[in-house]
SEFIMI-460366 format. One record per residue: x, y, z of N, C-alpha, C, O in turn. Coordinates in steps of 0.2 Angstrom, whole numbers, padded with zeros to 4 digits. Each point is the difference from the previous one (the first is absolute). Example, Ala and Ser with C-alpha at 12.3 -4.5 7.8 and 13.67 -1.06 7.14 Angstrom:
<lokes>
loke n_east:0066	n_north:-0028	n_up:0039	ca_east:-0004	ca_north:0006	ca_up:0000	c_east:0004	c_north:0006	c_up:0000	o_east:0005	o_north:-0001	o_up:0003
loke n_east:-0007	n_north:0006	n_up:-0007	ca_east:0004	ca_north:0006	ca_up:0001	c_east:-0004	c_north:0005	c_up:0003	o_east:0003	o_north:0006	o_up:0001
</lokes>
This chain:
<lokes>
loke n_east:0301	n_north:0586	n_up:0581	ca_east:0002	ca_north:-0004	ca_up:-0006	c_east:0005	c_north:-0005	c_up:0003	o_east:0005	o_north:0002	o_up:0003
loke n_east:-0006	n_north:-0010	n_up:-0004	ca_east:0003	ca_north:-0005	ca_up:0000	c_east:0009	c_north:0003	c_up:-0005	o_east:0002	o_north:0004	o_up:-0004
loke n_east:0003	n_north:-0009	n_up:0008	ca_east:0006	ca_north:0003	ca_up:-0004	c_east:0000	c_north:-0007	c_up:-0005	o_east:-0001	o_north:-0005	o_up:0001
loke n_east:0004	n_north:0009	n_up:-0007	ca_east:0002	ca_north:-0006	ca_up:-0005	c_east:0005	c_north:-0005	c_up:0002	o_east:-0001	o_north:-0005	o_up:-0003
loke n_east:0004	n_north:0005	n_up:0005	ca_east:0003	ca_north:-0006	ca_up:0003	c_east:0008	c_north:0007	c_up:0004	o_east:0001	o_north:0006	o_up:0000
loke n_east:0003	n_north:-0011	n_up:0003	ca_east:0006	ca_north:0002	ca_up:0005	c_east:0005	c_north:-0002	c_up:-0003	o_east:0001	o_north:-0006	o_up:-0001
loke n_east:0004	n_north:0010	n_up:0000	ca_east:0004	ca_north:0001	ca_up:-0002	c_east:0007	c_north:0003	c_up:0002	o_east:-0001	o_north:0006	o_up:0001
loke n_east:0009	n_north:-0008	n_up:0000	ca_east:0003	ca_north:0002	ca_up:0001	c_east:0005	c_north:0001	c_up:-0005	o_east:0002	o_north:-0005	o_up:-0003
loke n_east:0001	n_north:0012	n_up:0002	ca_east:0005	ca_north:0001	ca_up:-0003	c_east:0006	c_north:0001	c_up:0002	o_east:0000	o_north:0002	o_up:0006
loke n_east:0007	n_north:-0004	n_up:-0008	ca_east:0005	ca_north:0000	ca_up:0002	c_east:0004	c_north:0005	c_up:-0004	o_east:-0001	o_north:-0003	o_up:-0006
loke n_east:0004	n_north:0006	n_up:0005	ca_east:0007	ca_north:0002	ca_up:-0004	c_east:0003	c_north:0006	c_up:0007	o_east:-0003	o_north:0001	o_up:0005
loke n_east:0009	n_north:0000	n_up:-0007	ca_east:0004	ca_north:0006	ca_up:0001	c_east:0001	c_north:0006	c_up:0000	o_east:0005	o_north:0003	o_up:0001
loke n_east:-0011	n_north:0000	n_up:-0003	ca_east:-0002	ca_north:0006	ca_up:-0002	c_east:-0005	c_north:0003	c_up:0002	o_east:-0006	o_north:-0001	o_up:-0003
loke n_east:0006	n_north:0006	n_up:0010	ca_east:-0004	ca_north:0001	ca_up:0001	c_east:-0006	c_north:0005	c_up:-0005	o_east:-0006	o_north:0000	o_up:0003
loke n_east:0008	n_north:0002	n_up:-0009	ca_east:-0005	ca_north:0005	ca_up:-0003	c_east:-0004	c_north:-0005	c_up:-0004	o_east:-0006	o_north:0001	o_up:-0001
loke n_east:0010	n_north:-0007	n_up:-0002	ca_east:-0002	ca_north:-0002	ca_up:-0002	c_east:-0008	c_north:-0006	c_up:0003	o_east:-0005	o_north:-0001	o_up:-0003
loke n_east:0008	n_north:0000	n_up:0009	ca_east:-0004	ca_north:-0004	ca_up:0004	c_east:-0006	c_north:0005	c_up:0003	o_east:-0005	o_north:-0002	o_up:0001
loke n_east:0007	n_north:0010	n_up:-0001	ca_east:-0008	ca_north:0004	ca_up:0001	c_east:-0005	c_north:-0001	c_up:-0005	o_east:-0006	o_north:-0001	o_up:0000
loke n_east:0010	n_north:0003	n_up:-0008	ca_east:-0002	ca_north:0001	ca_up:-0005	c_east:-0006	c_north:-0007	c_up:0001	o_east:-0006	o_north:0001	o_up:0001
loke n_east:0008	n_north:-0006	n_up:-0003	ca_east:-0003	ca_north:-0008	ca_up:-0001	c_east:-0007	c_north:0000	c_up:0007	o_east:-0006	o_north:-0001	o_up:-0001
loke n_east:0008	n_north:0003	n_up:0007	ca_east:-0004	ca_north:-0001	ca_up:0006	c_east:-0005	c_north:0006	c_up:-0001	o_east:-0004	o_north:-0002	o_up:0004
loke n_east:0003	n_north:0006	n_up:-0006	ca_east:-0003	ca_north:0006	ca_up:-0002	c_east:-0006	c_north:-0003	c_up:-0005	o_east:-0006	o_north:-0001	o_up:0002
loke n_east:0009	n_north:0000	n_up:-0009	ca_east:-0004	ca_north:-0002	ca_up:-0005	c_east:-0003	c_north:-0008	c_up:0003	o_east:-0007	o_north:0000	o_up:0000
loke n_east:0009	n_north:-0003	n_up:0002	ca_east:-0002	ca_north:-0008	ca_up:0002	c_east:-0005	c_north:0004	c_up:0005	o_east:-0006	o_north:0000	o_up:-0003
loke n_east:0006	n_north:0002	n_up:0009	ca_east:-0004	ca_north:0002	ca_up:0004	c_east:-0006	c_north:0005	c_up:-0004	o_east:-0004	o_north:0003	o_up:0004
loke n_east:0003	n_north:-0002	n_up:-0007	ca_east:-0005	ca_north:0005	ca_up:-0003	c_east:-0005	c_north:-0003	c_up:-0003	o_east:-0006	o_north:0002	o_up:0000
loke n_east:0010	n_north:-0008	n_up:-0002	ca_east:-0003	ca_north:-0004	ca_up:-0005	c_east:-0005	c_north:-0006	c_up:0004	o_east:-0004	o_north:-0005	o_up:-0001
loke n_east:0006	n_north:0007	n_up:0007	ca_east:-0004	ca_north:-0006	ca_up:0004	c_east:0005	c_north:-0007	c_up:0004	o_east:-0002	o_north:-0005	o_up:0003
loke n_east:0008	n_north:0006	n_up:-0004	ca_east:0003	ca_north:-0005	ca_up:0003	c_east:0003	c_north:0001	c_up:0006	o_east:0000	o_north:0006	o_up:0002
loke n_east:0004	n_north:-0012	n_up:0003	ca_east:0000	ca_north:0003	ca_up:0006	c_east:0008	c_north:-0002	c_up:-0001	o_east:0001	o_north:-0006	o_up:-0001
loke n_east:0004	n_north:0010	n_up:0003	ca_east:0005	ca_north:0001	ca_up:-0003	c_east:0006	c_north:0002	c_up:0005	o_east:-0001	o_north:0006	o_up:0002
loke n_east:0007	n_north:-0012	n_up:0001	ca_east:0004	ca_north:0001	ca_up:0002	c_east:0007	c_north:0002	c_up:-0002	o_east:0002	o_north:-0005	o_up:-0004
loke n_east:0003	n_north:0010	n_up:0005	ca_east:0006	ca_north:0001	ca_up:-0003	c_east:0005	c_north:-0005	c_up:0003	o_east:-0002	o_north:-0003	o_up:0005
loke n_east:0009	n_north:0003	n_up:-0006	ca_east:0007	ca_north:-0001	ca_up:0003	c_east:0004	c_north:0000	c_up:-0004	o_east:0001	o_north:-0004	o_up:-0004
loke n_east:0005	n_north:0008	n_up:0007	ca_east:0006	ca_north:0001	ca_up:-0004	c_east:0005	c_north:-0006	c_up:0002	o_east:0005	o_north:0000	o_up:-0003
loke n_east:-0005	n_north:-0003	n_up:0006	ca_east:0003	ca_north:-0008	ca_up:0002	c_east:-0002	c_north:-0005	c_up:-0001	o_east:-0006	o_north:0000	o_up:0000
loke n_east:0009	n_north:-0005	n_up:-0001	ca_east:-0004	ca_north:-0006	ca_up:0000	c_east:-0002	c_north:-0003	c_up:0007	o_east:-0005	o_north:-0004	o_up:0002
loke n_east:0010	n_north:0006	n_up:0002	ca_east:-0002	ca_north:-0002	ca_up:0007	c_east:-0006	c_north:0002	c_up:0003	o_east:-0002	o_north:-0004	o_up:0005
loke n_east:0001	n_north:0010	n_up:-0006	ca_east:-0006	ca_north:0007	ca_up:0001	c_east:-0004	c_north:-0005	c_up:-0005	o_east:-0005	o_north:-0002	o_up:0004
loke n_east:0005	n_north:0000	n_up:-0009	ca_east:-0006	ca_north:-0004	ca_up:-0001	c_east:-0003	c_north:-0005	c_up:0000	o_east:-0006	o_north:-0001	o_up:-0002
loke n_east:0012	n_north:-0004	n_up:0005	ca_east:-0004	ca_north:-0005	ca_up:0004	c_east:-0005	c_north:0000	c_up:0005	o_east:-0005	o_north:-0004	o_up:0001
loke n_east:0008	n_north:0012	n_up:0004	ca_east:-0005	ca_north:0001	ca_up:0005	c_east:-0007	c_north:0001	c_up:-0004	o_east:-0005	o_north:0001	o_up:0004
loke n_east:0004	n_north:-0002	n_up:-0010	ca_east:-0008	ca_north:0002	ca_up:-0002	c_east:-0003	c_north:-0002	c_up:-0005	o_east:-0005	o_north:0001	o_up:-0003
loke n_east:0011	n_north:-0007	n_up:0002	ca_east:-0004	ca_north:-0005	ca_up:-0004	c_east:-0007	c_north:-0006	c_up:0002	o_east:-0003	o_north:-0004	o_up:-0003
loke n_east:0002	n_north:0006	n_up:0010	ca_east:-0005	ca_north:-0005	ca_up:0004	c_east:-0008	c_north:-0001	c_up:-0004	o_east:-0003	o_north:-0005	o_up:0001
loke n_east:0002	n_north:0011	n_up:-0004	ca_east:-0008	ca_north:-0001	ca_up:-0002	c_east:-0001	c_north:0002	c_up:-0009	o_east:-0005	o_north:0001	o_up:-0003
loke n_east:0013	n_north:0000	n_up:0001	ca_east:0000	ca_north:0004	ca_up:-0006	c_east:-0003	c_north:-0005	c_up:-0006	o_east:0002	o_north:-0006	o_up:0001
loke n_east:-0005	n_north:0007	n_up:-0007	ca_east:-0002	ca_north:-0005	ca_up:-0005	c_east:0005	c_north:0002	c_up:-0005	o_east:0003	o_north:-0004	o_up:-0005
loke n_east:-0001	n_north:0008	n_up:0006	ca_east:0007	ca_north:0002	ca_up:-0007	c_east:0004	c_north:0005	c_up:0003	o_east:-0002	o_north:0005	o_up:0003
loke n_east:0010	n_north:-0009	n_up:-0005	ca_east:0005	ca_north:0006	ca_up:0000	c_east:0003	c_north:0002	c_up:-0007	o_east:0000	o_north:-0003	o_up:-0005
loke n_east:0002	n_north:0009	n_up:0007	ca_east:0003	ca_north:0002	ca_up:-0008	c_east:0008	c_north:0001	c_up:0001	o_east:0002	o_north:0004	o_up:0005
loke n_east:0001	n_north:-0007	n_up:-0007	ca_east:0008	ca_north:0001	ca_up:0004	c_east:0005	c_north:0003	c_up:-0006	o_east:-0001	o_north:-0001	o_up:-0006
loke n_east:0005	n_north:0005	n_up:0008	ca_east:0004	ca_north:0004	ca_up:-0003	c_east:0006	c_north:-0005	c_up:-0001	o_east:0003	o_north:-0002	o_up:0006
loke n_east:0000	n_north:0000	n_up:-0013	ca_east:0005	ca_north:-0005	ca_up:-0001	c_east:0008	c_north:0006	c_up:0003	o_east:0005	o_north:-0004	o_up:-0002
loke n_east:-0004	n_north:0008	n_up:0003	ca_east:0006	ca_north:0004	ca_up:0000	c_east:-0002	c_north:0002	c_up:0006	o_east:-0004	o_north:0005	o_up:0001
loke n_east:0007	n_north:-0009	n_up:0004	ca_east:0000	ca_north:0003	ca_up:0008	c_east:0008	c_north:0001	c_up:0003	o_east:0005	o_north:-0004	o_up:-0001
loke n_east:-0005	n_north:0009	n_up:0005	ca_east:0007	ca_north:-0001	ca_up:0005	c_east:0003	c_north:-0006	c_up:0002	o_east:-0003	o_north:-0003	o_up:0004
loke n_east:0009	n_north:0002	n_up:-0006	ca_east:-0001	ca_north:-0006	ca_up:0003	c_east:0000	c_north:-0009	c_up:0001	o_east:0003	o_north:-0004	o_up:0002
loke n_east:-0010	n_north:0004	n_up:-0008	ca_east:-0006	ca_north:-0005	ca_up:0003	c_east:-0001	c_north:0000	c_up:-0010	o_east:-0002	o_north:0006	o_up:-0002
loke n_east:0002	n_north:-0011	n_up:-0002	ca_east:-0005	ca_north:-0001	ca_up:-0007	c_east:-0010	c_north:0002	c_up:0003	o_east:-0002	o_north:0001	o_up:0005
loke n_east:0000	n_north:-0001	n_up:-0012	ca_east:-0007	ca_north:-0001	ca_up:0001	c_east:0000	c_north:-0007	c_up:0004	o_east:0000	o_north:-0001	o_up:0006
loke n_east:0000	n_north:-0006	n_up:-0011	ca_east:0002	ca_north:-0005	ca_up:0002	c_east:0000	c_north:-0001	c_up:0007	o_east:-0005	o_north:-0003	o_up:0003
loke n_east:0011	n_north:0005	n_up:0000	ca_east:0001	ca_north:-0002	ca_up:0006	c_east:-0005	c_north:0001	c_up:0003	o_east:-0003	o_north:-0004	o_up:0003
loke n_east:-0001	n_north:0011	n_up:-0001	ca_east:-0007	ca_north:0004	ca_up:0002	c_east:-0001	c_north:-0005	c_up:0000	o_east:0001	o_north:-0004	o_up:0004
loke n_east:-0005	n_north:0003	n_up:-0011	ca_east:-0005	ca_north:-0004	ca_up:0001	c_east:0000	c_north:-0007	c_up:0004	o_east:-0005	o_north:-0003	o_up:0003
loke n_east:0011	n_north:0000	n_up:-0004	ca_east:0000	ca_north:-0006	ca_up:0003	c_east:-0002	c_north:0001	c_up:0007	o_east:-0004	o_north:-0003	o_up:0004
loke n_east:0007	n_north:0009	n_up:-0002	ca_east:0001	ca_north:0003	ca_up:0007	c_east:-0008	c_north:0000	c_up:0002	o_east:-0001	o_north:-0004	o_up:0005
loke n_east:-0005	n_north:0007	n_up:-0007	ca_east:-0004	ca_north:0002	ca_up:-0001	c_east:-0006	c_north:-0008	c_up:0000	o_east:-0005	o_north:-0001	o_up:0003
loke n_east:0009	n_north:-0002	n_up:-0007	ca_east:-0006	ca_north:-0007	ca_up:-0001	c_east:0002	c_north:-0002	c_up:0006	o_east:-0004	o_north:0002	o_up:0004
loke n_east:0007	n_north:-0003	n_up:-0003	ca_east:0002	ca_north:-0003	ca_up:0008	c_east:-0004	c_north:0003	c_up:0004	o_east:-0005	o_north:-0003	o_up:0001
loke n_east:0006	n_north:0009	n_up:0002	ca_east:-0006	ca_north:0003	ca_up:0003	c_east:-0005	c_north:0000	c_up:0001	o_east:-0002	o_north:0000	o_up:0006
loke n_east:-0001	n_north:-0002	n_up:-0014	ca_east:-0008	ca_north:0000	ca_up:-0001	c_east:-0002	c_north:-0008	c_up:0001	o_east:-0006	o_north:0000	o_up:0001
loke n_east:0009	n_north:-0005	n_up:-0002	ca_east:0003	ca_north:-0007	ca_up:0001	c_east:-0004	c_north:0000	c_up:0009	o_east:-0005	o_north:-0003	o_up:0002
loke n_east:0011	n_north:0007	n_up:0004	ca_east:0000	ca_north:0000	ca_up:0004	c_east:-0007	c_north:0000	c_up:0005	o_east:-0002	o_north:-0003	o_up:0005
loke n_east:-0001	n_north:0009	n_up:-0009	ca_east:-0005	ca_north:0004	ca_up:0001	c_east:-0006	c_north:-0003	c_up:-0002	o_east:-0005	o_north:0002	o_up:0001
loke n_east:0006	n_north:-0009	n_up:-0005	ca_east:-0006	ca_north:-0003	ca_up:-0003	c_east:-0005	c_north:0003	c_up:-0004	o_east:-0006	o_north:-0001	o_up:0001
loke n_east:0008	n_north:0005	n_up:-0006	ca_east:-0001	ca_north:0005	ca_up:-0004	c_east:0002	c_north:-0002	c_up:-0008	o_east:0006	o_north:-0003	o_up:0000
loke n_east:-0009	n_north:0004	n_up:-0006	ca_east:0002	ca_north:-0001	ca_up:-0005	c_east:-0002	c_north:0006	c_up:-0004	o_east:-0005	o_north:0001	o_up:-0002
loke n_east:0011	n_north:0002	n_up:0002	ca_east:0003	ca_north:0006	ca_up:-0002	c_east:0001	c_north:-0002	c_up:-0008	o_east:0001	o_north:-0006	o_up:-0002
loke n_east:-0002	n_north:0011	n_up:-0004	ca_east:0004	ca_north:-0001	ca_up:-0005	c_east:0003	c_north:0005	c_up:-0002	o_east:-0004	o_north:0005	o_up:-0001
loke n_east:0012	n_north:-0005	n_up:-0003	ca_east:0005	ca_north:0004	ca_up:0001	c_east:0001	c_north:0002	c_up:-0005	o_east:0000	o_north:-0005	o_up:-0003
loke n_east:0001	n_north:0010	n_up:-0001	ca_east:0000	ca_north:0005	ca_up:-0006	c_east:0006	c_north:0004	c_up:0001	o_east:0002	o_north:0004	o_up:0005
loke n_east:0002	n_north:-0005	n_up:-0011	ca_east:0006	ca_north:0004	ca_up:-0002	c_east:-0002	c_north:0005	c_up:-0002	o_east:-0005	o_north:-0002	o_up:-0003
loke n_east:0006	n_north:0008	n_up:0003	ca_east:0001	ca_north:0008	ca_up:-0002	c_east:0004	c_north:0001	c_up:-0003	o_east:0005	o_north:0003	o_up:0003
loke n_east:-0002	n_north:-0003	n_up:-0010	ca_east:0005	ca_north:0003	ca_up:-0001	c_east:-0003	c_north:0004	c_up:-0007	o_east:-0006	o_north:0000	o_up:-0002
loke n_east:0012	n_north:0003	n_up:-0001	ca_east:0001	ca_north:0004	ca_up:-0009	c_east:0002	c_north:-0006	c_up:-0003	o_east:-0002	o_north:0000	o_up:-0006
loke n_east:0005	n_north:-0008	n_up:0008	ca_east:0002	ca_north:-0002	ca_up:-0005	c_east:-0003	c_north:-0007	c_up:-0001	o_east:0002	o_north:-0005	o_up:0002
loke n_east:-0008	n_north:0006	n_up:-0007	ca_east:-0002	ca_north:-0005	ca_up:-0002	c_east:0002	c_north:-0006	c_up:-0003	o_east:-0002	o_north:-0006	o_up:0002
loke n_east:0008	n_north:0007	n_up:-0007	ca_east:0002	ca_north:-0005	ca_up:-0001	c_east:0003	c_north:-0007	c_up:0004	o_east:0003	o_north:-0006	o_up:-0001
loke n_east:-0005	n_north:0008	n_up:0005	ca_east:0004	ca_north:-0005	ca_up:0006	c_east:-0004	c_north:-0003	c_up:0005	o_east:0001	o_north:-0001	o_up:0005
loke n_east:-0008	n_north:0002	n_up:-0010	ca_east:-0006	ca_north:-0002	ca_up:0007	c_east:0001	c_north:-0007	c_up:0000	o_east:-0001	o_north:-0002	o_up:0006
loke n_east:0002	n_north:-0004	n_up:-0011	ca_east:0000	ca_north:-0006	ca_up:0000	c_east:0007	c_north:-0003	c_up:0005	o_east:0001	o_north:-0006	o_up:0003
loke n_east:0003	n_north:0011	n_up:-0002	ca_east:0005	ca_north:-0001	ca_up:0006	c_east:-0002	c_north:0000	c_up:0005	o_east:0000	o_north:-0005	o_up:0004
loke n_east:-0005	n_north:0011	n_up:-0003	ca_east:-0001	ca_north:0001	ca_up:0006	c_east:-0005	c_north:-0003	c_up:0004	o_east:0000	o_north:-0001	o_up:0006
loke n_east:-0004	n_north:-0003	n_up:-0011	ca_east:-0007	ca_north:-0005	ca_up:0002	c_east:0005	c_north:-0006	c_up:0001	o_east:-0002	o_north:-0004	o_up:0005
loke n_east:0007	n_north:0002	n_up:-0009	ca_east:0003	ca_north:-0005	ca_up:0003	c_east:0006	c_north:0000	c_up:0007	o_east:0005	o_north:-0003	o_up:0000
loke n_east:-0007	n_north:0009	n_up:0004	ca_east:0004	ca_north:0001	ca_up:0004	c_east:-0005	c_north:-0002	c_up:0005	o_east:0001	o_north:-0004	o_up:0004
loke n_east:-0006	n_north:0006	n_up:-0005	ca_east:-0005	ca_north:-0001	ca_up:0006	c_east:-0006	c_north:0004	c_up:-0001	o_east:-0006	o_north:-0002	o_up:0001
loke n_east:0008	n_north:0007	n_up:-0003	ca_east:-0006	ca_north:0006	ca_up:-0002	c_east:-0007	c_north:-0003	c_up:-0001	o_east:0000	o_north:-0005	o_up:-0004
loke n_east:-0005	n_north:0006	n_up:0005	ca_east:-0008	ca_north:-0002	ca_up:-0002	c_east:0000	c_north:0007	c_up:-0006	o_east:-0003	o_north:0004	o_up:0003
loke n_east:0005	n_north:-0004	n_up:-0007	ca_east:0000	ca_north:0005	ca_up:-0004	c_east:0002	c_north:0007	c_up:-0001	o_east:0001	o_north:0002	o_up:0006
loke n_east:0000	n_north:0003	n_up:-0010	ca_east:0004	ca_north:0006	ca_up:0000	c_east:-0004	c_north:0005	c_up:-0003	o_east:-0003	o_north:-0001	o_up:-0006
loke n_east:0003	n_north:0005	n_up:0008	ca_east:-0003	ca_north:0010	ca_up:-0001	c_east:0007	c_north:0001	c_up:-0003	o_east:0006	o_north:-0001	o_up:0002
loke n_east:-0009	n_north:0003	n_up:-0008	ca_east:0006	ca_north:0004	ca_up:-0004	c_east:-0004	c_north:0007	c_up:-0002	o_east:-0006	o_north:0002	o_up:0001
loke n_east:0010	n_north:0001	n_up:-0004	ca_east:-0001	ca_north:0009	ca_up:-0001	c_east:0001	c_north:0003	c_up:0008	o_east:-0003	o_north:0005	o_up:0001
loke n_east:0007	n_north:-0007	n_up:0002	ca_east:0002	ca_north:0004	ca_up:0008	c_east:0000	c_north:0005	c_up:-0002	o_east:0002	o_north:0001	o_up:-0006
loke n_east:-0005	n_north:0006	n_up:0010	ca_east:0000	ca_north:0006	ca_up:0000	c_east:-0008	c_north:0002	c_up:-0003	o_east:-0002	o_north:0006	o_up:0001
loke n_east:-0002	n_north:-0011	n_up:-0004	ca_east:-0006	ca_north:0002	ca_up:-0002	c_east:-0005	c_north:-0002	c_up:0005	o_east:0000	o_north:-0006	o_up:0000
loke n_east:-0003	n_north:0009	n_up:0003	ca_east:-0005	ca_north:-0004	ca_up:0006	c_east:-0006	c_north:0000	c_up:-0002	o_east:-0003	o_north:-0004	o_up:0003
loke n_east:0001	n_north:0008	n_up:-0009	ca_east:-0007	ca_north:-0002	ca_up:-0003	c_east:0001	c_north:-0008	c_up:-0003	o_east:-0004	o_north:-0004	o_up:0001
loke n_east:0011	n_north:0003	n_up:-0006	ca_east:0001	ca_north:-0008	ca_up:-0001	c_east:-0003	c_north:-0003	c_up:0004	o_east:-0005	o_north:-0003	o_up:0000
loke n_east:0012	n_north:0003	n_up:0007	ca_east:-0001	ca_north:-0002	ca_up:0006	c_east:-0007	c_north:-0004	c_up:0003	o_east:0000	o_north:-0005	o_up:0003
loke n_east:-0005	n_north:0012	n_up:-0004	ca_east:-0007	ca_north:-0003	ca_up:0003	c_east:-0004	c_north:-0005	c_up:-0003	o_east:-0004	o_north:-0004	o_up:0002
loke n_east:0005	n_north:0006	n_up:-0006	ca_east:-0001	ca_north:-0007	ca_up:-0007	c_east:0000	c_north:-0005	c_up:0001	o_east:-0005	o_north:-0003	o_up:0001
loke n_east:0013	n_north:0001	n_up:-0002	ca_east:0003	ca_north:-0003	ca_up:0002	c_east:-0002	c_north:-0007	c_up:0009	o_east:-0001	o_north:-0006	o_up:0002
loke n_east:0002	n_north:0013	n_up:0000	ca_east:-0003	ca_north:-0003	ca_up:0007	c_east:-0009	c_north:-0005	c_up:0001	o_east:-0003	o_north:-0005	o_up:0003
loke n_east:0000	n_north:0012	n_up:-0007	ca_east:-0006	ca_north:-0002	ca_up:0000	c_east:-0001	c_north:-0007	c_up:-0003	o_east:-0005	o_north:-0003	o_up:0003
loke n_east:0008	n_north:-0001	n_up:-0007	ca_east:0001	ca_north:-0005	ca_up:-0007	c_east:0001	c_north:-0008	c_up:0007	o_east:-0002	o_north:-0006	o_up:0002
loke n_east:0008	n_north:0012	n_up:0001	ca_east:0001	ca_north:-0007	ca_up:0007	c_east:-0005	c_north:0000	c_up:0005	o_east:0001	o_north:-0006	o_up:0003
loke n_east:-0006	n_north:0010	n_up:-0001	ca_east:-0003	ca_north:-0001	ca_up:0006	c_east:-0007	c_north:-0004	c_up:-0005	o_east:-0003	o_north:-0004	o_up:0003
loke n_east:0002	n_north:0007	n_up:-0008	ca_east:-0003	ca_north:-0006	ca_up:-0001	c_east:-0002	c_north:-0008	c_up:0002	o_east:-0004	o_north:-0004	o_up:0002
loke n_east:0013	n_north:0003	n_up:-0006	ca_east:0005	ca_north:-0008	ca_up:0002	c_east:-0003	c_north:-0001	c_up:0007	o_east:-0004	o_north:-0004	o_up:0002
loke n_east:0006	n_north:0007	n_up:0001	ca_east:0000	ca_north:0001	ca_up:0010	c_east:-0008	c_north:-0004	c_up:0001	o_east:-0001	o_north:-0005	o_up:0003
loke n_east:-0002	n_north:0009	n_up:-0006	ca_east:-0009	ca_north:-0004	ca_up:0001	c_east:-0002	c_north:-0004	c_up:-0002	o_east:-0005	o_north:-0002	o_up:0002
loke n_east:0009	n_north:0000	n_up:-0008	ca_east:-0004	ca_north:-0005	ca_up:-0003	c_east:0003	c_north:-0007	c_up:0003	o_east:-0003	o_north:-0005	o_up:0001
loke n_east:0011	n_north:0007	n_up:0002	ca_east:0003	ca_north:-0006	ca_up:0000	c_east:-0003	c_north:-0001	c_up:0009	o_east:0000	o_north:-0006	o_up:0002
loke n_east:-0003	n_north:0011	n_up:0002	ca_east:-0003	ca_north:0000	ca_up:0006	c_east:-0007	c_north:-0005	c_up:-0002	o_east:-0001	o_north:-0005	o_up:0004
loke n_east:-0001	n_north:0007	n_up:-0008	ca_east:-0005	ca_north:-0001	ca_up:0000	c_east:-0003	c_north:-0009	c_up:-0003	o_east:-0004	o_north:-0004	o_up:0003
loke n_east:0008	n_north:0001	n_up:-0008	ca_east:0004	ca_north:-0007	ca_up:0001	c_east:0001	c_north:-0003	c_up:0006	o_east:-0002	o_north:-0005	o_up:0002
loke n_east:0005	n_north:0010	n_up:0000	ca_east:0001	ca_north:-0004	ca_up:0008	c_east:-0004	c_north:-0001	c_up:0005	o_east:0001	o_north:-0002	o_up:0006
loke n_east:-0007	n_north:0004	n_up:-0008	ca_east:-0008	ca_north:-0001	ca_up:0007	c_east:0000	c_north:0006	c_up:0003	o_east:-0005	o_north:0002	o_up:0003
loke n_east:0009	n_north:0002	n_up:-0005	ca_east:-0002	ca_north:0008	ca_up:0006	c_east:0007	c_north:0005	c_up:-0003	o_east:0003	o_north:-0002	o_up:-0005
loke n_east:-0003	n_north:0008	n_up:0009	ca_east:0003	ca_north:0004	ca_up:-0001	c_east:0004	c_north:0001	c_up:0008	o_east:-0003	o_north:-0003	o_up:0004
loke n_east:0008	n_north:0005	n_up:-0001	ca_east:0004	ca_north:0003	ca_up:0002	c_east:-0005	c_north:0004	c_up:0006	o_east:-0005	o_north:0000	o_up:-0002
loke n_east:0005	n_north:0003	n_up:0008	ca_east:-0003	ca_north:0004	ca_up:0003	c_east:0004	c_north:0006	c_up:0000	o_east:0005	o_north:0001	o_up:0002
loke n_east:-0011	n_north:0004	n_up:-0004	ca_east:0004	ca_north:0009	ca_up:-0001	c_east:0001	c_north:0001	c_up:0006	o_east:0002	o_north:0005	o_up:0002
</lokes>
């Protein structure tokens, strides 16, 4: 089976990060973890979306992400960047931080897939505008 598209999650948490790569991977996607953002730089090279956890050590979501487009920048890769959180009211912050949009209901991974699914669509269609797609 073809995967639905490549995906990196980032948070702090490691249970939280098996829970997500478990259900994500079941599901048909092909799915990288990292509790750093540094650690996720290394594997933003081929990723079509990250989901970033706004409450890191250290480091905002924000910053991640900046951290992270950079990367994917570097790598000639156009990644897009989804916040994770519980707290909805604050997606129109968050999209004007940089975010290409925000997963809310954090802790729900059937939302999640949804969710995610809604974006890989974007992924293809916006590939597909462009004369081609990306090589798996």
């Amino acid at each position: 089976m073809a995967s639905k598209g490549k995906v990196l999650v980032l948070d702090d948490s490691q249970p939280i990060l098996d829970v997500i790569r478990d259900r994500l991977e079941k599901s048909g996607y092909d799915v990288l973890t990292a509790l750093t953002a540094q650690k996720a730089c290394d594997f933003i090279r081929d990723r079509q979306v990250a989901i970033v956890d706004y409450h890191m050590p250290g480091i905002t979501g924000t910053e991640a992400m900046r951290m992270l487009r950079l990367a994917s920048a570097a790598a000639h890769n156009s990644c897009r960047f989804y916040l994770y959180t519980t707290d909805p009211s604050k997606s129109a912050e968050y999209v004007s931080e940089g975010f290409d949009g925000v997963y809310t209901m954090k802790g729900n991974v059937e939302a999640l897939e949804r969710q995610l699914e809604a974006t890989m669509r974007v992924v293809r269609l916006t590939q597909a505008t462009r004369g081609g797609s990306r090589s798996d």
